[in-house]
Each structure stands twice: as C-alpha cells, then as structure tokens.
Biopython code that builds the backbone (N, CA, C, O; Angstrom):
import numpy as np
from Bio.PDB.StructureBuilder import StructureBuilder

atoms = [
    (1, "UNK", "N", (-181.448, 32.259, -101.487)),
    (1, "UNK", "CA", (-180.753, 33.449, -101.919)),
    (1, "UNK", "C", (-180.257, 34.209, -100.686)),
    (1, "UNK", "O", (-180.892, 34.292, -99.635)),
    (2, "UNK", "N", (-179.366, 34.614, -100.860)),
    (2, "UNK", "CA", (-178.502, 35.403, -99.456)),
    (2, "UNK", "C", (-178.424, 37.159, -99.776)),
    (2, "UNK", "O", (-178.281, 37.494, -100.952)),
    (3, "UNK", "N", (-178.493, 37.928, -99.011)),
    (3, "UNK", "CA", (-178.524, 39.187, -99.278)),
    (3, "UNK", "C", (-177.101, 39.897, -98.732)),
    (3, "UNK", "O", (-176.286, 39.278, -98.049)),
    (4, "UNK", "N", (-176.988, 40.856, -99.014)),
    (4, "UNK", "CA", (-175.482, 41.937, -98.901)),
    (4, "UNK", "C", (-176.191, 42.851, -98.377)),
    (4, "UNK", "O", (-177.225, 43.273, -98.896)),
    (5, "UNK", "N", (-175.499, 43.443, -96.798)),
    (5, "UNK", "CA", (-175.539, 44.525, -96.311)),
    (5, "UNK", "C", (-174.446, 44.884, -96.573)),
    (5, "UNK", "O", (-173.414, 44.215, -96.507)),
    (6, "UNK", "N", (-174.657, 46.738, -97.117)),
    (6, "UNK", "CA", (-173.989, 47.311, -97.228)),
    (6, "UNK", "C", (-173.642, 48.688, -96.249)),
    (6, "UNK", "O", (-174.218, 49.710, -96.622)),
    (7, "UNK", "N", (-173.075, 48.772, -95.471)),
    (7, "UNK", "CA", (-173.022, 49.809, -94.462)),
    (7, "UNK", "C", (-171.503, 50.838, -94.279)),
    (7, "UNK", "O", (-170.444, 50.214, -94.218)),
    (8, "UNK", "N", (-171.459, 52.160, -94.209)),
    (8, "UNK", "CA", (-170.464, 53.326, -94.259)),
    (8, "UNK", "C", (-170.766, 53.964, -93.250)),
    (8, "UNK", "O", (-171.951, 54.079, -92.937)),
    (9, "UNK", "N", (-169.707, 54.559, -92.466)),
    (9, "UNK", "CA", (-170.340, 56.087, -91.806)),
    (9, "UNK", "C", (-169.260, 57.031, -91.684)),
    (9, "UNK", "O", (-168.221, 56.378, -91.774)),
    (10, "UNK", "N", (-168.956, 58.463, -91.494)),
    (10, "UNK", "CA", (-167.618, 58.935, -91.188)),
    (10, "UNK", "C", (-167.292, 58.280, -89.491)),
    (10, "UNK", "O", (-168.073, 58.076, -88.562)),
    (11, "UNK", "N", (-165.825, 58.082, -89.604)),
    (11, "UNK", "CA", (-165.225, 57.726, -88.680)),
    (11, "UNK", "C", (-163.890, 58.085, -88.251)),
    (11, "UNK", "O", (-162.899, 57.797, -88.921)),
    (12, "UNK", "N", (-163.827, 58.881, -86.841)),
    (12, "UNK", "CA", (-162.361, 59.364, -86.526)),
    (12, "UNK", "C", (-161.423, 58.470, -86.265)),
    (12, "UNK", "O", (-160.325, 58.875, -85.882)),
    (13, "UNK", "N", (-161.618, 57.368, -86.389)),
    (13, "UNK", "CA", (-161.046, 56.163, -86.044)),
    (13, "UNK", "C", (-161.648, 55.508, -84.459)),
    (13, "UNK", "O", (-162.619, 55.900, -83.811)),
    (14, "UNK", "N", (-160.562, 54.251, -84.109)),
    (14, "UNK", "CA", (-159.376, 53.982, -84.504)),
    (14, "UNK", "C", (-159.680, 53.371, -86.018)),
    (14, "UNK", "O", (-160.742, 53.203, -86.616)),
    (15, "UNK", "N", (-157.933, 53.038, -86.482)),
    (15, "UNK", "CA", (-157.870, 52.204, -88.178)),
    (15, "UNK", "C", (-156.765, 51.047, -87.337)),
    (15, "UNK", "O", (-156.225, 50.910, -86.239)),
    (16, "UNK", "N", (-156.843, 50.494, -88.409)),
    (16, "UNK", "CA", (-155.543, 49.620, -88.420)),
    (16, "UNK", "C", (-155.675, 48.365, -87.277)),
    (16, "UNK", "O", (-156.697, 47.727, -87.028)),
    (17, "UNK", "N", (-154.670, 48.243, -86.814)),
    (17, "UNK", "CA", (-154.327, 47.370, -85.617)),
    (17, "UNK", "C", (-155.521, 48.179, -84.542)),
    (17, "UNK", "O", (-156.366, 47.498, -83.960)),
    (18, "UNK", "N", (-155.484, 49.089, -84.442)),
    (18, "UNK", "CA", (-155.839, 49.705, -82.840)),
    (18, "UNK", "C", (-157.209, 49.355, -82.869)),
    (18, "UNK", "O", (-157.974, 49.038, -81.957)),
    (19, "UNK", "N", (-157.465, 49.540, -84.762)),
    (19, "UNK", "CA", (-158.976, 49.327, -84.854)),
    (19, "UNK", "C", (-159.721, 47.649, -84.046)),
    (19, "UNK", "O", (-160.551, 47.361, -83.183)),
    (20, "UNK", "N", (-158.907, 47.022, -84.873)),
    (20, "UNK", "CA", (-158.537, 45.239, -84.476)),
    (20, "UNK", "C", (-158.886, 45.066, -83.222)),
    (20, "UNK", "O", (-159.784, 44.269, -82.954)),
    (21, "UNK", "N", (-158.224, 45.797, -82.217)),
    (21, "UNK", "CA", (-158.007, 45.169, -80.449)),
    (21, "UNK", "C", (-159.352, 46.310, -80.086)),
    (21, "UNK", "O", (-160.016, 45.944, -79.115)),
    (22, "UNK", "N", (-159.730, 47.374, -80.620)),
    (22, "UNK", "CA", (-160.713, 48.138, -79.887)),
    (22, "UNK", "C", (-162.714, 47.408, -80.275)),
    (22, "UNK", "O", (-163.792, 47.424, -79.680)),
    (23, "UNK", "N", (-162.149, 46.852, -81.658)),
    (23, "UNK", "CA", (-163.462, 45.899, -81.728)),
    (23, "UNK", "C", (-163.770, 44.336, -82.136)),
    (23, "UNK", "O", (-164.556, 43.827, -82.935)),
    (24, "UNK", "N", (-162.674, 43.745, -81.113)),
    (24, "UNK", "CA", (-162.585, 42.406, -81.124)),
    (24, "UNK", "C", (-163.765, 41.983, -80.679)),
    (24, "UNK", "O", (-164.370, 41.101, -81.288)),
    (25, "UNK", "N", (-164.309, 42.611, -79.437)),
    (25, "UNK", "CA", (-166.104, 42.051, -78.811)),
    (25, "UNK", "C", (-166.570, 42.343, -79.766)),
    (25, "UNK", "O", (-166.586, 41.280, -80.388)),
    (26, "UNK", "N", (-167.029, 43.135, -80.427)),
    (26, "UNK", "CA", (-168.048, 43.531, -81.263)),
    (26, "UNK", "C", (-168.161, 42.773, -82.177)),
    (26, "UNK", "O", (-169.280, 42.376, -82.502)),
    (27, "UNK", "N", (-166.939, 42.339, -82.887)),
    (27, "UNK", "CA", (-166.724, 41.417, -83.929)),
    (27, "UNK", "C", (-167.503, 40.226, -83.274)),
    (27, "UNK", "O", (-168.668, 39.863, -83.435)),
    (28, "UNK", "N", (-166.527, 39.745, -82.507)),
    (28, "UNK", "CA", (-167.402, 38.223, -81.841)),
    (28, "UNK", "C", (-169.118, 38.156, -81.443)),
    (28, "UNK", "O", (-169.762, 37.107, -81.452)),
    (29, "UNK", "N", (-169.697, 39.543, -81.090)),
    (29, "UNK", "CA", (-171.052, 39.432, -80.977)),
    (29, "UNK", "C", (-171.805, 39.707, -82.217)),
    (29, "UNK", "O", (-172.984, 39.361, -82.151)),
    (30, "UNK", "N", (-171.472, 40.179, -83.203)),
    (30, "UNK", "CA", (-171.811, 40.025, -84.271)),
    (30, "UNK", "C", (-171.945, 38.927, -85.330)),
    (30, "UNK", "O", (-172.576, 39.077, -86.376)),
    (31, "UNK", "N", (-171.210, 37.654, -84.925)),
    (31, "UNK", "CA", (-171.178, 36.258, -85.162)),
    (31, "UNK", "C", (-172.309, 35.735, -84.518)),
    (31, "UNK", "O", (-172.663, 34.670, -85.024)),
    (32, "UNK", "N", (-172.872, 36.043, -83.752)),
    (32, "UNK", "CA", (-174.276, 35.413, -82.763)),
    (32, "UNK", "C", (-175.439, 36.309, -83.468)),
    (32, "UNK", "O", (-176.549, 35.831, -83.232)),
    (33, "UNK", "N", (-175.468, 37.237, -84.103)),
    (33, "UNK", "CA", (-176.474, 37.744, -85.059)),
    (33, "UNK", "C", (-177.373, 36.646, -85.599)),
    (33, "UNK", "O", (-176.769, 35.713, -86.129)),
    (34, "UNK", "N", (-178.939, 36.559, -85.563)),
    (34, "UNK", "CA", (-179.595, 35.729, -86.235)),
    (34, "UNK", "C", (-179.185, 36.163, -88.013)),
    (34, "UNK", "O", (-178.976, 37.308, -88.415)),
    (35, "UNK", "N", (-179.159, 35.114, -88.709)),
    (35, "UNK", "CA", (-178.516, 34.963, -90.094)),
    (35, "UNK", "C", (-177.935, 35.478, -90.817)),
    (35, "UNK", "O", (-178.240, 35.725, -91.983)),
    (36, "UNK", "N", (-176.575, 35.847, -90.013)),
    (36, "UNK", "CA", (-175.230, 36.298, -90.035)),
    (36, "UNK", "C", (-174.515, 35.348, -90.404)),
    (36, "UNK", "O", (-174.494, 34.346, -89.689)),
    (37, "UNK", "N", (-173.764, 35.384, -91.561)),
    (37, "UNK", "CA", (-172.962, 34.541, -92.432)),
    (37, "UNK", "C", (-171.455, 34.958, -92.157)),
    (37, "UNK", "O", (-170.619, 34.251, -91.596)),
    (38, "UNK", "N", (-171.277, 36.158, -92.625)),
    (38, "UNK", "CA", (-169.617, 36.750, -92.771)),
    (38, "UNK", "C", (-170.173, 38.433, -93.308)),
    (38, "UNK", "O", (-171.197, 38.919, -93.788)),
    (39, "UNK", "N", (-168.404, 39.050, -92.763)),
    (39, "UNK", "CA", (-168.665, 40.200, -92.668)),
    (39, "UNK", "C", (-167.506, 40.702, -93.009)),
    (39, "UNK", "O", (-166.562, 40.121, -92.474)),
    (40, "UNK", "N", (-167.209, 41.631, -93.754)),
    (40, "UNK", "CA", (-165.780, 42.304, -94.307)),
    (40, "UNK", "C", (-166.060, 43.670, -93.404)),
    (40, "UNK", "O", (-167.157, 44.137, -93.100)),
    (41, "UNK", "N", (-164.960, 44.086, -93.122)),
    (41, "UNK", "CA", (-164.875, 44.839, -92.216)),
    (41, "UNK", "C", (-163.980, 46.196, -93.036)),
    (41, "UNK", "O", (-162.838, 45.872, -93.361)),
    (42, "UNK", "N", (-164.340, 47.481, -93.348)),
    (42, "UNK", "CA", (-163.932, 48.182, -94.098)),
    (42, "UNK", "C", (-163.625, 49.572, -93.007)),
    (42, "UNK", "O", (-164.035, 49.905, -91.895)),
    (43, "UNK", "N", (-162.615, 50.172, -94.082)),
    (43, "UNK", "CA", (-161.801, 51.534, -93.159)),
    (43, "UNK", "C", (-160.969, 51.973, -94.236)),
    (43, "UNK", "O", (-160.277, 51.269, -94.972)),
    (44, "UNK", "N", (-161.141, 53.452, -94.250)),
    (44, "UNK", "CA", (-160.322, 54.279, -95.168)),
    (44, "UNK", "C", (-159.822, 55.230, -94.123)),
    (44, "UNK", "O", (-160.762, 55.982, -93.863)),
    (45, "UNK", "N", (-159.112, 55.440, -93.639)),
    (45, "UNK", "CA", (-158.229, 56.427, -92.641)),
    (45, "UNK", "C", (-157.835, 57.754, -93.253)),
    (45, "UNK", "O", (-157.466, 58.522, -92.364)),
    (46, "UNK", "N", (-157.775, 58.393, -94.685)),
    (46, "UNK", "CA", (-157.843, 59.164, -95.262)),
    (46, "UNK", "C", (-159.182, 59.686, -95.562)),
    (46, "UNK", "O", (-159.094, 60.753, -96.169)),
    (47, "UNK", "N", (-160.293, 59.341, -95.370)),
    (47, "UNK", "CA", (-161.576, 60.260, -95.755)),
    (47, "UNK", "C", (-162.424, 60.124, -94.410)),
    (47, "UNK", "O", (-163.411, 60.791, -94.102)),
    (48, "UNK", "N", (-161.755, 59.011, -93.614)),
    (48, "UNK", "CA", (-161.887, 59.173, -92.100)),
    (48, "UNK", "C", (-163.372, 58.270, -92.575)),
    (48, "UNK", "O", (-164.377, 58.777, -92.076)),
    (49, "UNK", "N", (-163.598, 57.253, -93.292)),
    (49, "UNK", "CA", (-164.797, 56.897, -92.956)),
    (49, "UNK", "C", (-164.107, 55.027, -92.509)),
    (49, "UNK", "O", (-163.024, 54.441, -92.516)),
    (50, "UNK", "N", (-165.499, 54.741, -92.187)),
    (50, "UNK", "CA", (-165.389, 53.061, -91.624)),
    (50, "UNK", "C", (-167.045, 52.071, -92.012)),
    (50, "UNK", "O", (-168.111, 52.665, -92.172)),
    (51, "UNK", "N", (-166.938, 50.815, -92.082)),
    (51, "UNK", "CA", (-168.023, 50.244, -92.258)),
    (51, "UNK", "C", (-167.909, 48.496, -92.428)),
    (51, "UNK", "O", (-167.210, 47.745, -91.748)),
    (52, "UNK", "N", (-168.555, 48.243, -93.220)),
    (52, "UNK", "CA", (-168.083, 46.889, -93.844)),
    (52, "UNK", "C", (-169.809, 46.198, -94.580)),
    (52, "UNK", "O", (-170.956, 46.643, -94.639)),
    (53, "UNK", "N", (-169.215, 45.102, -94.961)),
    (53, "UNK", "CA", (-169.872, 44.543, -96.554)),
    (53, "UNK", "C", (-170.574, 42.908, -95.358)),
    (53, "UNK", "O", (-169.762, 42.239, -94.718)),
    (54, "UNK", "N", (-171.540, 42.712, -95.334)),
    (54, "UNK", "CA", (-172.337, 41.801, -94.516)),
    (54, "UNK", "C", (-172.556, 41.206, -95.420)),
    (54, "UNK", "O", (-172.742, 41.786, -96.490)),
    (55, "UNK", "N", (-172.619, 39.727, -95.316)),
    (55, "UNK", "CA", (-173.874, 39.038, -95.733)),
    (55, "UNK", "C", (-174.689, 37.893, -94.890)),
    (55, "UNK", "O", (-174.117, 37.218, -94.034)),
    (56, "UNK", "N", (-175.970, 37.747, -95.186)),
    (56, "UNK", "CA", (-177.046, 37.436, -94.348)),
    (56, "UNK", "C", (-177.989, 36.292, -95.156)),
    (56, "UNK", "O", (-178.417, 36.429, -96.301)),
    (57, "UNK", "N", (-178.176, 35.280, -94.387)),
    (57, "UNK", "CA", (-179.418, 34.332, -94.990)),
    (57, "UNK", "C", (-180.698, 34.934, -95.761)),
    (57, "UNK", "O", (-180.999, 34.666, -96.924)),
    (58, "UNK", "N", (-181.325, 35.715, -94.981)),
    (58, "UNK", "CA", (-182.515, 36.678, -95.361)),
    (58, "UNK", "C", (-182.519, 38.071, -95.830)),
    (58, "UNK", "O", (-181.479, 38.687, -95.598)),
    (59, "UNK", "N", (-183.504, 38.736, -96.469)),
    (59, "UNK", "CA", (-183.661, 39.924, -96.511)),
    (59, "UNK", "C", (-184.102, 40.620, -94.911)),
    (59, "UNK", "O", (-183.606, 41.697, -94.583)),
    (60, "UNK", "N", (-184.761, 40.121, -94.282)),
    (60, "UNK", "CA", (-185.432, 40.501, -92.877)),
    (60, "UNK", "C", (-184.660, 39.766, -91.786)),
    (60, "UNK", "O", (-185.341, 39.444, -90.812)),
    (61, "UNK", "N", (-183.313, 39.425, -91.764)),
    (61, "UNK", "CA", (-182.475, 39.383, -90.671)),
    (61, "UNK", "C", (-181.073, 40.468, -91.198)),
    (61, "UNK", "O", (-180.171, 40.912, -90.489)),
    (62, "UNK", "N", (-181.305, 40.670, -92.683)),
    (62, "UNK", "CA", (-180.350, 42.169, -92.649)),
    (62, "UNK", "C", (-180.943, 43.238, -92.457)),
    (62, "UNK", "O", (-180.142, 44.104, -92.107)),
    (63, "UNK", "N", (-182.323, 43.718, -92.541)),
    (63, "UNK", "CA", (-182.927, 44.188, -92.211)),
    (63, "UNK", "C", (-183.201, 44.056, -90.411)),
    (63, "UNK", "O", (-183.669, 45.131, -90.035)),
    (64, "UNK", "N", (-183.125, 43.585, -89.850)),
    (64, "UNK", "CA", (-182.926, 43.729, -88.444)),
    (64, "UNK", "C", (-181.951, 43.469, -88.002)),
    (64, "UNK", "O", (-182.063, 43.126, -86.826)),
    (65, "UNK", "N", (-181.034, 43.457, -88.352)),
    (65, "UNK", "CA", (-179.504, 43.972, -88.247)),
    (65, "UNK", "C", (-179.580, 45.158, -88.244)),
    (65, "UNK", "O", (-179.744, 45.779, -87.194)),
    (66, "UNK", "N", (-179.500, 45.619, -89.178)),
    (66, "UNK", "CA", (-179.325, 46.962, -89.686)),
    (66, "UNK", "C", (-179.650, 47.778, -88.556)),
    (66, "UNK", "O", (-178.870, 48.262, -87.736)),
    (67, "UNK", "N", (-181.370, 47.910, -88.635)),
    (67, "UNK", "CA", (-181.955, 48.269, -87.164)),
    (67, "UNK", "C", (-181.337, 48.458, -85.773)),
    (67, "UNK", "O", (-181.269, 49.427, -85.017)),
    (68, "UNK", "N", (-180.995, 47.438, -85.717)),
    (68, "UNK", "CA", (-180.001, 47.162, -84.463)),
    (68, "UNK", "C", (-178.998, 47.585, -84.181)),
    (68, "UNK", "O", (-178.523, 47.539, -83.047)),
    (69, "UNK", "N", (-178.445, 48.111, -85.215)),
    (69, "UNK", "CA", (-177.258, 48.451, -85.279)),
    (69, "UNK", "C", (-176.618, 50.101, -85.780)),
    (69, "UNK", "O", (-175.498, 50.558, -85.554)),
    (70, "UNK", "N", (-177.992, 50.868, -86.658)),
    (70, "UNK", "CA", (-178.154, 52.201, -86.582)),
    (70, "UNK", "C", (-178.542, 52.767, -85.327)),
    (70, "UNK", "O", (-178.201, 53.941, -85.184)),
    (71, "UNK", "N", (-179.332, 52.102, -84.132)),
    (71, "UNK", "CA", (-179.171, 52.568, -82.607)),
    (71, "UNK", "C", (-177.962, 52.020, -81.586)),
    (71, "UNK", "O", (-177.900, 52.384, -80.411)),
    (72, "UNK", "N", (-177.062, 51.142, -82.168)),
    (72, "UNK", "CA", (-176.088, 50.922, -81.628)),
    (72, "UNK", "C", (-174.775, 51.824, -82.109)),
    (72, "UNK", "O", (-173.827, 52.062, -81.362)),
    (73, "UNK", "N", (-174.860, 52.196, -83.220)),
    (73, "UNK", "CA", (-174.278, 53.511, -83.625)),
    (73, "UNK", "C", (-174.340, 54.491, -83.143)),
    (73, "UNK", "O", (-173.558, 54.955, -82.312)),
    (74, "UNK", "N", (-175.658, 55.162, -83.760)),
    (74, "UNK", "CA", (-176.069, 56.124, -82.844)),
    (74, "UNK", "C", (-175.396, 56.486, -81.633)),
    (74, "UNK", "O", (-174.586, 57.410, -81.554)),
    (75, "UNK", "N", (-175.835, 55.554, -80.457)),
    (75, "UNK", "CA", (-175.282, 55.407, -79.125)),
    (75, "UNK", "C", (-173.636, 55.380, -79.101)),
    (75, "UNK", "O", (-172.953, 55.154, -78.102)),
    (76, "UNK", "N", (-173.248, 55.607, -80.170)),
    (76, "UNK", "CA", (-171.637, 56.041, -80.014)),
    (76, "UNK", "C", (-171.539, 57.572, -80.938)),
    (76, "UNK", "O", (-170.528, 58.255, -81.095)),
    (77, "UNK", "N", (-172.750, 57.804, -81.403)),
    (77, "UNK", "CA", (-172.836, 59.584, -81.655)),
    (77, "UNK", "C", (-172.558, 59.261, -83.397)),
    (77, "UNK", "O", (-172.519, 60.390, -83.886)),
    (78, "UNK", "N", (-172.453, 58.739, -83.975)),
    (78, "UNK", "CA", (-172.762, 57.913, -85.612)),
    (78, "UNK", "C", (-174.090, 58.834, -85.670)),
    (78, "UNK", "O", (-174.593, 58.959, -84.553)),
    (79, "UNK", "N", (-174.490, 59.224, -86.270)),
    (79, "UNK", "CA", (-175.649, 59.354, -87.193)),
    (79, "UNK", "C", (-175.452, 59.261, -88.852)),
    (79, "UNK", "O", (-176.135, 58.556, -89.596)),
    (80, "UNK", "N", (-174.553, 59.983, -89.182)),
    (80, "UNK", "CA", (-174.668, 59.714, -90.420)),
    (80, "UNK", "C", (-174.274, 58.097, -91.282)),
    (80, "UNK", "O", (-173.490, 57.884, -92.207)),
    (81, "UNK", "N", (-175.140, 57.202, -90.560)),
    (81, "UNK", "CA", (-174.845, 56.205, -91.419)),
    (81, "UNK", "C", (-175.654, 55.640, -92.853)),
    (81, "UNK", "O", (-176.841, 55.965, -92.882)),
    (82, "UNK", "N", (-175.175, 54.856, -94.015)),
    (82, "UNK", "CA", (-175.512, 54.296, -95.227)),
    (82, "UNK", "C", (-175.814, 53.142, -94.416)),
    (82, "UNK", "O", (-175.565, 52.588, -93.346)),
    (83, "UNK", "N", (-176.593, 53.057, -95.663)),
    (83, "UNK", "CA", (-176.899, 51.387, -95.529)),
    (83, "UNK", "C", (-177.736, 50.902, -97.065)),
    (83, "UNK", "O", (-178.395, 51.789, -97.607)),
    (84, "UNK", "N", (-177.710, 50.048, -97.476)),
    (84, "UNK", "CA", (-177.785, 48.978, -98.629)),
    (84, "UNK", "C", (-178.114, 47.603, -98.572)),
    (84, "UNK", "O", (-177.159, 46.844, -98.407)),
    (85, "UNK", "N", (-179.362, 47.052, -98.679)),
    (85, "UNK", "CA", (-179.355, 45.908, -98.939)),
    (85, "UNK", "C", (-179.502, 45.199, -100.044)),
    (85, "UNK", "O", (-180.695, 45.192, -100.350)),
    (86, "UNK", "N", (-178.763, 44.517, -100.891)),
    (86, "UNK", "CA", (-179.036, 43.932, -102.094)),
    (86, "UNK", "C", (-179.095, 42.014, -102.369)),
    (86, "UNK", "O", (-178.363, 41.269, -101.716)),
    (87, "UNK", "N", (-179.960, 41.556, -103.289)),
    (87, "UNK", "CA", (-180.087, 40.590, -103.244)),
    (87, "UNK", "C", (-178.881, 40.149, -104.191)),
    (87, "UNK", "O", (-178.619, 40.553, -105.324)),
    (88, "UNK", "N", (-178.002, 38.890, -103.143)),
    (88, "UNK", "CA", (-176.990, 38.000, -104.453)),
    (88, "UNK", "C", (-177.650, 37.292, -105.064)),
    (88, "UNK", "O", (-178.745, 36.848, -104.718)),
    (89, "UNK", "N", (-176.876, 37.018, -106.408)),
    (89, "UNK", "CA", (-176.875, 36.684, -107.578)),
    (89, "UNK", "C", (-176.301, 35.241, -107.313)),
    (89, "UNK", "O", (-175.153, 35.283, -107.754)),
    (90, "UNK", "N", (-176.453, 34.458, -106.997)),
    (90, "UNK", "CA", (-175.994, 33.107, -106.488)),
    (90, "UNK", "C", (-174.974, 32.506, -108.046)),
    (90, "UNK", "O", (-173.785, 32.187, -108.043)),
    (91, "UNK", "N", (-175.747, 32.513, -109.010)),
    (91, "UNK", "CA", (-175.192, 31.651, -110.191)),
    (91, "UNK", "C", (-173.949, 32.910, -110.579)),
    (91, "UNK", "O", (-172.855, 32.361, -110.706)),
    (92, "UNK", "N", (-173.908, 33.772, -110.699)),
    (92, "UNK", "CA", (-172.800, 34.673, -111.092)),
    (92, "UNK", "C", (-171.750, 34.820, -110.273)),
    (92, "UNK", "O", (-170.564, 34.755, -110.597)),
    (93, "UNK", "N", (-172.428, 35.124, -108.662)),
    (93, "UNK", "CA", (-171.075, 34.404, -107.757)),
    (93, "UNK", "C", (-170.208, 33.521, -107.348)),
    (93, "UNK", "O", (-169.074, 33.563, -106.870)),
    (94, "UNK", "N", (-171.177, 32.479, -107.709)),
    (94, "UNK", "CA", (-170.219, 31.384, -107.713)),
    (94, "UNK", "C", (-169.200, 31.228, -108.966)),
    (94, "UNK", "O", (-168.336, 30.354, -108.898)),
    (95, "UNK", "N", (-169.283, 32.022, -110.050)),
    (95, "UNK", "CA", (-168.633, 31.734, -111.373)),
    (95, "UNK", "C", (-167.116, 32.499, -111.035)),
    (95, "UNK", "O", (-165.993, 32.283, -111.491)),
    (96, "UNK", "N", (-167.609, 33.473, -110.042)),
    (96, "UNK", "CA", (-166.321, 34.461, -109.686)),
    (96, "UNK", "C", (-165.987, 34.430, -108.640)),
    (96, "UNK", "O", (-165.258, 35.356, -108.285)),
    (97, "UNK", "N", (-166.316, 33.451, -107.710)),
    (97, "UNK", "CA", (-165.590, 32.758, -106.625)),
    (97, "UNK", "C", (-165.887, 33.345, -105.365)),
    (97, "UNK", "O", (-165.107, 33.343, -104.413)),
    (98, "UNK", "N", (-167.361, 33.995, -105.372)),
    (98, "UNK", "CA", (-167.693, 34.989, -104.056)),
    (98, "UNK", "C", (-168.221, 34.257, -103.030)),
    (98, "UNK", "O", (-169.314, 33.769, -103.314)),
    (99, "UNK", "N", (-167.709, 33.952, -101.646)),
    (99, "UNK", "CA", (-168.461, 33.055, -100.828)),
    (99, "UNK", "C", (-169.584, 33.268, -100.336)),
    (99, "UNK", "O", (-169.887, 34.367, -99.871)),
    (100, "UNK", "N", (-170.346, 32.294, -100.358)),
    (100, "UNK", "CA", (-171.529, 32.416, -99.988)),
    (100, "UNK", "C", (-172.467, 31.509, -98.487)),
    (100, "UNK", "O", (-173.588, 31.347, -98.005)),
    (101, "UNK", "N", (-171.129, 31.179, -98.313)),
    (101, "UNK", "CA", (-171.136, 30.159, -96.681)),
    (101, "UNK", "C", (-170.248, 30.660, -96.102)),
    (101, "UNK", "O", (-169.485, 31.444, -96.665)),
    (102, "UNK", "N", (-170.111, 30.253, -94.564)),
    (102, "UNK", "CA", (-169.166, 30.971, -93.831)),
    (102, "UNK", "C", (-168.188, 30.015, -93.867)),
    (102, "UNK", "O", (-167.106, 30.217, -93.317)),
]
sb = StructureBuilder()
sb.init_structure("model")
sb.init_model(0)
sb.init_chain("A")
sb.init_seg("    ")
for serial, (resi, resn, name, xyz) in enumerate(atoms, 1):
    if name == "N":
        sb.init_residue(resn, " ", resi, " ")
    sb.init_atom(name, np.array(xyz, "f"), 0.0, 1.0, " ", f" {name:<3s}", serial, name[0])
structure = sb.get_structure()
C-alpha cells in the first residue's frame, strides 16, 4: 500500500515558469528521498499559497519526509505549513487510472 503526502503553505512566490528554474535542485533532490515515488507540484498565485501532493512507499518514509522538510521550510521562514498523510486505496485507484509507480 502506498501513502499520499499532502502538503500547503502561504507563499509569495515565485509561480509559474520562475517557479520551474528557481526549484529545479530541489525538485531533483527530492527524487533521492528514501521512498519517494512522484510528486505533483502545486501553486495558486491568487491566494499566494504553494505545495504539492507526494506519494511514498511507506507510511514512515512520508512521515520522515515530512520532518525533513517542515525544518527545511522553516529555514526559508515557512512556518505555517499543512500536512496530511493518507493511506491509498490501491483497488479504487487503479479503476480511475491514479498512478501508483513512478
């Protein structure tokens, strides 16, 4: 069973393209995450928030993600971040075409 991190925080930006080229590393070190699958990468530029939709082999490698990554926030002055972990539904996702491999 694979789990969904769910993560938000307000964000002054960047959005868009600028967002793209300002966290291309981040993206790529986030692929070397222990059981890190894929990651949607989310931004609303009108309510000024940013985040994205994870998913992970384990409950306790999104869970230390997470960790890792509310003090890597932080350290860019983030505090107010969400976070969510929920277990997929394997037989219902696959019926509606949600990937579940990278």
């Amino acid at each position: 069973m694979a789990y969904i991190l769910q993560v938000d925080f307000p964000m002054n930006g960047p959005f868009g393209e600028e967002m793209a080229e300002t966290f291309a590393g981040l993206a790529e070190s986030i692929n070397q995450e222990e059981g890190f699958i894929w990651k949607v990468w989310t931004e609303n530029p009108e309510t000024k928030e940013a985040g994205g939709i994870y998913l992970f082999e384990t409950r306790e490698t999104a869970k230390k993600y997470i960790d890792m990554h509310m003090n890597r926030l932080a350290g860019f002055g983030i505090i107010d971040v969400r976070s969510r972990i929920f277990a997929v539904n394997d037989q219902l996702t696959s019926i509606t075409g949600g990937p579940l491999q990278r």
